[in-house]
BALOBA-1460 file (C-alpha; in Angstrom, 3 decimals):
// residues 271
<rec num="1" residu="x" x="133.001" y="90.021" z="100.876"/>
<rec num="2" residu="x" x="130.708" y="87.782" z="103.337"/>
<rec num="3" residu="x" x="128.564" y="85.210" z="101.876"/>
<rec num="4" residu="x" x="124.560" y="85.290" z="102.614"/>
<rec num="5" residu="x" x="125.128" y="82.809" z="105.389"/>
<rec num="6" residu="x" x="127.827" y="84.529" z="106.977"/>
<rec num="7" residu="x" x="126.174" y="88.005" z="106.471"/>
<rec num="8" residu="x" x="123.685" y="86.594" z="108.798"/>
<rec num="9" residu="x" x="125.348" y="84.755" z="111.331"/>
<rec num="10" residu="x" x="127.309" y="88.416" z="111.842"/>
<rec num="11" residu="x" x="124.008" y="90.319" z="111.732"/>
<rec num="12" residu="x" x="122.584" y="87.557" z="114.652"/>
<rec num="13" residu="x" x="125.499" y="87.833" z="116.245"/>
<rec num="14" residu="x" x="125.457" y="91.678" z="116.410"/>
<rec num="15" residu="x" x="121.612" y="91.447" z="117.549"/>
<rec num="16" residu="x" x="122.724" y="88.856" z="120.347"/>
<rec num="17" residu="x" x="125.206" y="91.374" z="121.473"/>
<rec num="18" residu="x" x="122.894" y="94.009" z="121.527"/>
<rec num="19" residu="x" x="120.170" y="92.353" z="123.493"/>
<rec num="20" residu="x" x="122.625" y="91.880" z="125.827"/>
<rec num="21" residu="x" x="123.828" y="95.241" z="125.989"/>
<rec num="22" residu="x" x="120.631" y="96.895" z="126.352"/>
<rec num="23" residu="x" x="119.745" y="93.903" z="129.425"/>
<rec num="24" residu="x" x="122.958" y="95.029" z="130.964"/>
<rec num="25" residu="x" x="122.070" y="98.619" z="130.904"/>
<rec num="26" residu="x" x="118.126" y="97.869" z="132.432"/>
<rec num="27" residu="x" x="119.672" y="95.518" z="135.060"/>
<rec num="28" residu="x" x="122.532" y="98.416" z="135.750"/>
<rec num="29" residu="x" x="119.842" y="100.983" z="135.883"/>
<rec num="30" residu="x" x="117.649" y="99.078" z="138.546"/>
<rec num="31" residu="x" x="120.823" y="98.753" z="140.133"/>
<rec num="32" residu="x" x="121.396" y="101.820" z="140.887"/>
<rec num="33" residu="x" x="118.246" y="102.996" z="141.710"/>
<rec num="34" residu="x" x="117.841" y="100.560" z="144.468"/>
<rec num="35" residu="x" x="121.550" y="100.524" z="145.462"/>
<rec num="36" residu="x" x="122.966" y="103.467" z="144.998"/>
<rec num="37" residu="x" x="126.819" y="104.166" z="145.550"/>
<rec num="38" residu="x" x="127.384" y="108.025" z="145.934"/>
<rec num="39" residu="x" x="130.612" y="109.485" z="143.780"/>
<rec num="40" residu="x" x="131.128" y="106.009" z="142.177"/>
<rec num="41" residu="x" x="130.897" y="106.266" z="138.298"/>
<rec num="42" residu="x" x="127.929" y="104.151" z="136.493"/>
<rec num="43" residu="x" x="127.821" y="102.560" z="133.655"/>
<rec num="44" residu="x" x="124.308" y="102.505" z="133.700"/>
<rec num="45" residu="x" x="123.181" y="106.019" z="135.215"/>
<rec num="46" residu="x" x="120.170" y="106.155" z="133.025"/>
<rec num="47" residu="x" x="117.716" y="103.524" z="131.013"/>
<rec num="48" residu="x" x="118.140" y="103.826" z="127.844"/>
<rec num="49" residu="x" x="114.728" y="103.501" z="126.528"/>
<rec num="50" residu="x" x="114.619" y="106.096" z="123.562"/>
<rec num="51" residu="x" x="117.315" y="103.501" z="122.147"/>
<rec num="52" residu="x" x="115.737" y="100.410" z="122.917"/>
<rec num="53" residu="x" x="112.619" y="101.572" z="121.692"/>
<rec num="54" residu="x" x="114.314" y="102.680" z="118.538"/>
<rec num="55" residu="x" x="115.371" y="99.345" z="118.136"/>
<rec num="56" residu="x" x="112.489" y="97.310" z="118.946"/>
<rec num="57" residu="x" x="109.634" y="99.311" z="118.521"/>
<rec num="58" residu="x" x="107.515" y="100.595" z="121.843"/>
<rec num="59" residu="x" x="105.616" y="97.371" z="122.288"/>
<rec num="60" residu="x" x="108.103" y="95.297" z="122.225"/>
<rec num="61" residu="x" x="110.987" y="97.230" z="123.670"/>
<rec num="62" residu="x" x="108.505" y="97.915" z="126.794"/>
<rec num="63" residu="x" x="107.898" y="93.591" z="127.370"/>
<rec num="64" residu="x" x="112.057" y="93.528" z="126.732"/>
<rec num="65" residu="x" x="112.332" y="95.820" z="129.519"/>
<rec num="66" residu="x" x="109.466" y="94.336" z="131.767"/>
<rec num="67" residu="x" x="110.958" y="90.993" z="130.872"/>
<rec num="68" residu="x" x="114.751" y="91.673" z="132.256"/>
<rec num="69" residu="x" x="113.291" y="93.114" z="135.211"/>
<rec num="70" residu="x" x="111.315" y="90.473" z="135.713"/>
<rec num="71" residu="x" x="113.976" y="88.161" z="135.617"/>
<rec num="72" residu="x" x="116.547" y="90.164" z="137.328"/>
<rec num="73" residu="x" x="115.816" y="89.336" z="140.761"/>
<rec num="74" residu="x" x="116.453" y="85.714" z="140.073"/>
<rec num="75" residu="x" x="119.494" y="86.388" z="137.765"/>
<rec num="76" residu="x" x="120.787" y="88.526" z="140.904"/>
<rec num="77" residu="x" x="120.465" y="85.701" z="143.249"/>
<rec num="78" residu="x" x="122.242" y="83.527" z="141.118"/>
<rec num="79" residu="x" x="125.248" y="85.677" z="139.910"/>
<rec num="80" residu="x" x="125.420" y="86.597" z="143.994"/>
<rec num="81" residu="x" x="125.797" y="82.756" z="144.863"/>
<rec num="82" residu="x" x="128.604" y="82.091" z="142.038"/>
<rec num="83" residu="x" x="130.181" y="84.988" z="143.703"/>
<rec num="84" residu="x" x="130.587" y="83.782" z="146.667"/>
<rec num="85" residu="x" x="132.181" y="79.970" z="145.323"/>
<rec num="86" residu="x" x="134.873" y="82.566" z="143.552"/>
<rec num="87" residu="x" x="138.257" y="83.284" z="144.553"/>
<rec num="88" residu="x" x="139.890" y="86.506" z="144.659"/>
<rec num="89" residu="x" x="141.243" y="85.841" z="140.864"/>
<rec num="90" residu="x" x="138.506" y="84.755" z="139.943"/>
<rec num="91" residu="x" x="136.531" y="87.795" z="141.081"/>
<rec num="92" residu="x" x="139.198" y="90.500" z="139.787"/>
<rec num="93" residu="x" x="139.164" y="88.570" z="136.260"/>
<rec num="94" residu="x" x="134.980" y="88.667" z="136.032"/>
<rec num="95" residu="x" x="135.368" y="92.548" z="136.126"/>
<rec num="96" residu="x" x="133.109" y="93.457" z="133.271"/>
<rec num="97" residu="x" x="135.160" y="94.973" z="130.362"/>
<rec num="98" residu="x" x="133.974" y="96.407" z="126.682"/>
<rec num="99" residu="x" x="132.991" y="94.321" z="123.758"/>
<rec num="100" residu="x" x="133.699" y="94.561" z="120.172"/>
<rec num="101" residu="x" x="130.516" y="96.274" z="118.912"/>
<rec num="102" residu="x" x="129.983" y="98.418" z="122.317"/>
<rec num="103" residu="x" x="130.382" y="102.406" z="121.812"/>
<rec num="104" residu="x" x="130.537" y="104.073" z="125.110"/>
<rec num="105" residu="x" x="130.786" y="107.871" z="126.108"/>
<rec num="106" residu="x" x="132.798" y="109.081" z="129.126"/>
<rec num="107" residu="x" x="130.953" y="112.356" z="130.841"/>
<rec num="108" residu="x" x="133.800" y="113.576" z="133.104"/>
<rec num="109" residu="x" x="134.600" y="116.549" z="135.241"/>
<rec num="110" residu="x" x="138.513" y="115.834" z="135.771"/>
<rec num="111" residu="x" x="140.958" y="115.079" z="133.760"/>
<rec num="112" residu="x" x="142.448" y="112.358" z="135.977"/>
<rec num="113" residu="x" x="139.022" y="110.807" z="135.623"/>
<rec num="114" residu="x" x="139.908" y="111.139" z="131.827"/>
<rec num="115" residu="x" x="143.239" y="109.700" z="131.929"/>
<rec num="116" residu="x" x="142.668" y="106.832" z="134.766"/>
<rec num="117" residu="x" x="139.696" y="105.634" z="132.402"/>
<rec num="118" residu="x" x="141.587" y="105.189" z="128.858"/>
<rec num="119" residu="x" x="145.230" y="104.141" z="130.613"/>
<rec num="120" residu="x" x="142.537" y="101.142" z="131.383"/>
<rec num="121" residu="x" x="140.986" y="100.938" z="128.356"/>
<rec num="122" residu="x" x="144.620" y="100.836" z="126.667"/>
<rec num="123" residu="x" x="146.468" y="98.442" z="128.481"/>
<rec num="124" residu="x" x="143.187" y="96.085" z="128.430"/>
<rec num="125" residu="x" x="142.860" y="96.434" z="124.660"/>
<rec num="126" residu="x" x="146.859" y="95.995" z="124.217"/>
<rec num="127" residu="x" x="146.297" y="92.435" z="126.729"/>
<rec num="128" residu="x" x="143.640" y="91.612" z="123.703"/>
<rec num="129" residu="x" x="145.788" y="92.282" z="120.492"/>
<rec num="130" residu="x" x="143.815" y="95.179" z="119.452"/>
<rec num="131" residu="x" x="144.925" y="98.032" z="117.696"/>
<rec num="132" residu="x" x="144.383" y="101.283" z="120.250"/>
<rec num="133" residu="x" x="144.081" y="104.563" z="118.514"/>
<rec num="134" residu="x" x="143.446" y="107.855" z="119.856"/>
<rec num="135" residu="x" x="142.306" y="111.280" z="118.891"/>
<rec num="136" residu="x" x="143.222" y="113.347" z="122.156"/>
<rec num="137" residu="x" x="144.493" y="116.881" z="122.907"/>
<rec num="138" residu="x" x="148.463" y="116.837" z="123.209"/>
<rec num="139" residu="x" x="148.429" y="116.736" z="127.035"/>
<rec num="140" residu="x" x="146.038" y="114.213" z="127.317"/>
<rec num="141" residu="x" x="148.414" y="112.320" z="125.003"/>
<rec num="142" residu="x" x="151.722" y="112.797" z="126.879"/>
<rec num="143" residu="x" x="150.195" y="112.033" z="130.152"/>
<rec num="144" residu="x" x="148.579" y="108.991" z="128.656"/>
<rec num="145" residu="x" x="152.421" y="107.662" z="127.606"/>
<rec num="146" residu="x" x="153.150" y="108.666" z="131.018"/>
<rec num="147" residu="x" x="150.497" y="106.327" z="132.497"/>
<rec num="148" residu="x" x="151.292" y="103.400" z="130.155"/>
<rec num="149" residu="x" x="154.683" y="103.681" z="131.132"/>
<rec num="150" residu="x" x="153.961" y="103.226" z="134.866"/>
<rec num="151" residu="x" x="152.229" y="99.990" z="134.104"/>
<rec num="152" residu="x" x="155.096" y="98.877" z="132.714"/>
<rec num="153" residu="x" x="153.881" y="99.154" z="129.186"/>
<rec num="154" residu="x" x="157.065" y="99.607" z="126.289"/>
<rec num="155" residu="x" x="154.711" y="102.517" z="124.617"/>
<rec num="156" residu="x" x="157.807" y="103.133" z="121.584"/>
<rec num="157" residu="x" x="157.146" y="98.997" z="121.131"/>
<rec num="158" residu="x" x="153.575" y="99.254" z="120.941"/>
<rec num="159" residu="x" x="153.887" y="102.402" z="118.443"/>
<rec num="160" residu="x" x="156.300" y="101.352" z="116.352"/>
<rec num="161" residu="x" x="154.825" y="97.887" z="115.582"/>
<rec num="162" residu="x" x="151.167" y="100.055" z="115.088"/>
<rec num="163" residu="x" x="149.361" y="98.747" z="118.372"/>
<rec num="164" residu="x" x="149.275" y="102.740" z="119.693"/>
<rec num="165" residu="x" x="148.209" y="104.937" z="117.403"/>
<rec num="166" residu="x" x="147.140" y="109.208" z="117.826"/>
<rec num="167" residu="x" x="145.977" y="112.066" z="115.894"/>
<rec num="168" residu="x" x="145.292" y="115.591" z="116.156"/>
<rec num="169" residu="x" x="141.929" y="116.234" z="116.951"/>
<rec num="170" residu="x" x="142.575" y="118.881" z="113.901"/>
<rec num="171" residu="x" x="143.639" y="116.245" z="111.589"/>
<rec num="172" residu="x" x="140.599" y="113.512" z="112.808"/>
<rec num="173" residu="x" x="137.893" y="115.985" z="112.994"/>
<rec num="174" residu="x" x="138.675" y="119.385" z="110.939"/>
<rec num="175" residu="x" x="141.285" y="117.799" z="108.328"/>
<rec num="176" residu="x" x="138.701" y="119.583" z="105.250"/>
<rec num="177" residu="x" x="138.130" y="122.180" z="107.225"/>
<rec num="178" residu="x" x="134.645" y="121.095" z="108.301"/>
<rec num="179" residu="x" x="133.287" y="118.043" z="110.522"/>
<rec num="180" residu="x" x="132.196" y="115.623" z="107.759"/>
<rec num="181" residu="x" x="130.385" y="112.373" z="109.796"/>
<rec num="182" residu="x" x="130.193" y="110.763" z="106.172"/>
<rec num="183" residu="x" x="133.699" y="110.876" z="105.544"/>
<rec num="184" residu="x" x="134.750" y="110.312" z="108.995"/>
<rec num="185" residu="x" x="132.782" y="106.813" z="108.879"/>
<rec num="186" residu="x" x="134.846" y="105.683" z="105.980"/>
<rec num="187" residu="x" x="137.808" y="106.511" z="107.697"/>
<rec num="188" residu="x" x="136.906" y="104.594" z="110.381"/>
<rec num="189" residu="x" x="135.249" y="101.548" z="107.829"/>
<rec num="190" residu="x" x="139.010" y="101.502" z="106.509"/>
<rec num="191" residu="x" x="141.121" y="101.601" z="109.593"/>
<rec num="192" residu="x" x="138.963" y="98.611" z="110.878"/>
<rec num="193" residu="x" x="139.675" y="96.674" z="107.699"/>
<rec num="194" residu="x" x="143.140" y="97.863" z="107.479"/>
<rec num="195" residu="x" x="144.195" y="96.913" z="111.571"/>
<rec num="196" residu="x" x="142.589" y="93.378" z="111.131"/>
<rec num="197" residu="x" x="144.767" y="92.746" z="107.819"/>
<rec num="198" residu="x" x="147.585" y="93.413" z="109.923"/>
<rec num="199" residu="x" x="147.119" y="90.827" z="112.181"/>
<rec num="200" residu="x" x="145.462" y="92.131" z="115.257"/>
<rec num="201" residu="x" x="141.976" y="91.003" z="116.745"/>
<rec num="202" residu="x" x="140.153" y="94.013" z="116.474"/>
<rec num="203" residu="x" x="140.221" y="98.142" z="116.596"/>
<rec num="204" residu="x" x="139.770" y="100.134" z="119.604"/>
<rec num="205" residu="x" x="139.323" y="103.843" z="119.267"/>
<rec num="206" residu="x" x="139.251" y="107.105" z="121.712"/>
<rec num="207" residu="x" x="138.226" y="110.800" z="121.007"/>
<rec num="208" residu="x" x="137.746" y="113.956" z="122.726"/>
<rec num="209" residu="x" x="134.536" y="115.226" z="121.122"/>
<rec num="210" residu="x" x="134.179" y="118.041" z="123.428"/>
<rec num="211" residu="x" x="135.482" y="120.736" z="121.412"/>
<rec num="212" residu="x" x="133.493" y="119.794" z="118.185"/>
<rec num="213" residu="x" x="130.344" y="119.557" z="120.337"/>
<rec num="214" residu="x" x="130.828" y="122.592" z="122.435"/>
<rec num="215" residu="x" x="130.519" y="124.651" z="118.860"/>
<rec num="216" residu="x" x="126.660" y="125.205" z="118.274"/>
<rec num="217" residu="x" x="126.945" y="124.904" z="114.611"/>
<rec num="218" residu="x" x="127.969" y="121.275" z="115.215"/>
<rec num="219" residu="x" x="126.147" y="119.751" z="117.209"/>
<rec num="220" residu="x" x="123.777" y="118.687" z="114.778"/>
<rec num="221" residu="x" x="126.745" y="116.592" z="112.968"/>
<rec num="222" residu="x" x="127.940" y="115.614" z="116.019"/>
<rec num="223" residu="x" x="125.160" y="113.753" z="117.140"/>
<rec num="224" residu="x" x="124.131" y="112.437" z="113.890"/>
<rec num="225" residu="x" x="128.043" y="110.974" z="113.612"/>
<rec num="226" residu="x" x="127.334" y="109.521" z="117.084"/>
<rec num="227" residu="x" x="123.999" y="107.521" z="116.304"/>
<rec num="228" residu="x" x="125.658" y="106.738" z="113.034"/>
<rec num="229" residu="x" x="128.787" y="104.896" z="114.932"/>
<rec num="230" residu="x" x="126.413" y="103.435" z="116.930"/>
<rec num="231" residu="x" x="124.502" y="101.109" z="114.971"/>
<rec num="232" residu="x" x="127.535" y="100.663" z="112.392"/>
<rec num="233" residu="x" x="129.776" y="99.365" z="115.592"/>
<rec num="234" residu="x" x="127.199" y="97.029" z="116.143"/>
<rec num="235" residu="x" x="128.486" y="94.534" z="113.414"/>
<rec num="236" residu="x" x="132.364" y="95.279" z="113.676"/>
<rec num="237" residu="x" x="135.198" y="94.607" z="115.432"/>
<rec num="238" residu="x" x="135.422" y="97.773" z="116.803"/>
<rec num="239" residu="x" x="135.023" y="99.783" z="120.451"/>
<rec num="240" residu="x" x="134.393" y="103.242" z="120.569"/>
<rec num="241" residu="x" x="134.797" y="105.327" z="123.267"/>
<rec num="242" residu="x" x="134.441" y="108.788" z="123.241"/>
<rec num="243" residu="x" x="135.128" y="111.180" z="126.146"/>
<rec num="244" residu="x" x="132.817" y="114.586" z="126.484"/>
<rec num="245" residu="x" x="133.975" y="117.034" z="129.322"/>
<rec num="246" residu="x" x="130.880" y="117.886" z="131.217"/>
<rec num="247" residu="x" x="132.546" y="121.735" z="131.719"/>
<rec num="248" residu="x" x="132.087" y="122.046" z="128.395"/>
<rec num="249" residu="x" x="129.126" y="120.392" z="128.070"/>
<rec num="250" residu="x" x="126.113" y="122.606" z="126.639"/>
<rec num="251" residu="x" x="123.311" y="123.582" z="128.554"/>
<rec num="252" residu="x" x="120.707" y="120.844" z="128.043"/>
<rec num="253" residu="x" x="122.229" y="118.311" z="125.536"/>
<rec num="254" residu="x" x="123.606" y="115.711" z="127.975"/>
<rec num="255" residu="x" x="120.566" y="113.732" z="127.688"/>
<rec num="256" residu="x" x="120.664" y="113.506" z="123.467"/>
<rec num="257" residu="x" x="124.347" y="112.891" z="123.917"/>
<rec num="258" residu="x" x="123.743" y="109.803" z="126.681"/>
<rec num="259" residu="x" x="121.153" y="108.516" z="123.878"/>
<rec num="260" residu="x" x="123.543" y="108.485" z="121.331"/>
<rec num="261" residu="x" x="125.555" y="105.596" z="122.740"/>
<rec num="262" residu="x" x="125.160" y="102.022" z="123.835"/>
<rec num="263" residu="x" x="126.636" y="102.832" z="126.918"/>
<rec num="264" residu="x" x="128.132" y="105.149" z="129.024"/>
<rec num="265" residu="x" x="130.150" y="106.110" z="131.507"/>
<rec num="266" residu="x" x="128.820" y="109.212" z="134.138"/>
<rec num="267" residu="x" x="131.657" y="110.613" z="136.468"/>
<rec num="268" residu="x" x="130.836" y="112.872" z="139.228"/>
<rec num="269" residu="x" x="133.938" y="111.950" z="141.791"/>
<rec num="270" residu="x" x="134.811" y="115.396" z="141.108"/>
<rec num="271" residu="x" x="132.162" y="117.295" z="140.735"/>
């Protein structure tokens, strides 16, 4: 168990994070406003203001926001001039990649969209030490393997030592018969503990949500196990990343389901 002090270096440290989060997602916003790249996926599509008014109240989230765009301009010119001193390494390696803490959702139409964006997320977690563990349908699974293997990724390595983990979405999600956000945060709470006993820097986790949210009697629990994640990720050594097919999306939720992560990720190459 943490100590006061360290209890509160985490809990500044999680804050830190945050603010920088939600400043990457207003900067990312304006971005694409201004700039806008047609069939290139955002991680910033929309501002997420019901969050970061959640968080900091209306007053001061609105001066956060007016104070990031405020400074943006400048921060632009800046980040635009290092860019040009860098080399093509040095560029491919400033690619911005998830944090422990982040929780993301991929909205996606295809399911090579699906499978290009967590072979990434994979191999990059593997190159970290993290534990990667996923709760995808069986084909999404196999053709994930199939992926890793292309990279050049030993995926019967990786298992066996416990780098690569999957479930069911049965077992994850329906195991009791029922979609239990309680229970499925403890789960989580002791897989996090558990993977950083054995020895590796931190958790990494990916699930298709779409079926459990695509039933109407769930989406309730669905959404209250999202916002849950969200703020407990916050403090942990943990990214979540959970994919929601946009076929299956229902009518009119997108928006609550956007607002129910720190970030995410909004596909429409093949729409």
């Amino acid at each position: 168990m943490l100590n006061p002090s360290k209890q509160r270096d985490s809990r500044r440290e999680a804050r830190q994070r945050l603010n920088v989060s939600f400043a990457e997602a207003v900067t990312g916003w304006a971005v694409n406003k201004l700039f806008p790249i047609p069939k290139i996926p955002s991680r910033y599509f929309r501002l997420p203001w019901r969050r970061i008014f959640r968080t900091y109240g209306v007053v001061r989230g609105s001066l956060f926001i007016f104070k990031v765009l405020a400074m943006w301009p400048f921060e632009l010119a800046a980040e635009l001039f290092r860019s040009s001193n860098q080399s093509p390494d040095e560029k491919r390696q400033a690619v911005p990649s998830f944090s422990h803490g982040d929780h993301v959702c991929l909205l996606y139409h295809s399911e090579n969209v699906l499978l290009d964006k967590l072979t990434s997320f994979v191999a990059e977690g593997l190159a970290n030490g993290e534990r990667c563990f996923f709760v995808q349908s069986p084909r999404v699974r196999e053709r994930l393997l199939d992926n890793l293997k292309l990279r050049g990724i030993d995926v019967e390595r990786e298992m066996n030592r416990g780098a690569l983990m999957f479930r069911s979405i049965e077992e994850m999600y329906f195991g009791s018969d029922a979609f239990d956000s309680s229970a499925l945060l403890l789960r989580l709470d002791a897989m996090i503990e558990e993977t950083l006993r054995s020895g590796f820097t931190g958790l990494r986790t990916a699930g298709d949500m779409s079926r459990a949210f695509s039933d109407p009697a769930l989406q309730g629990s669905v959404l209250d196990y999202e916002r849950k994640v969200d703020e407990h990720f916050a403090e942990k050594k943990v990214v979540g990343f959970c994919n929601y097919c946009l076929e299956e999306m229902p009518e009119g939720k997108l928006d609550s389901v956007i607002d129910a992560h720190a970030l995410h990720v909004l596909d429409f190459r093949s729409a």
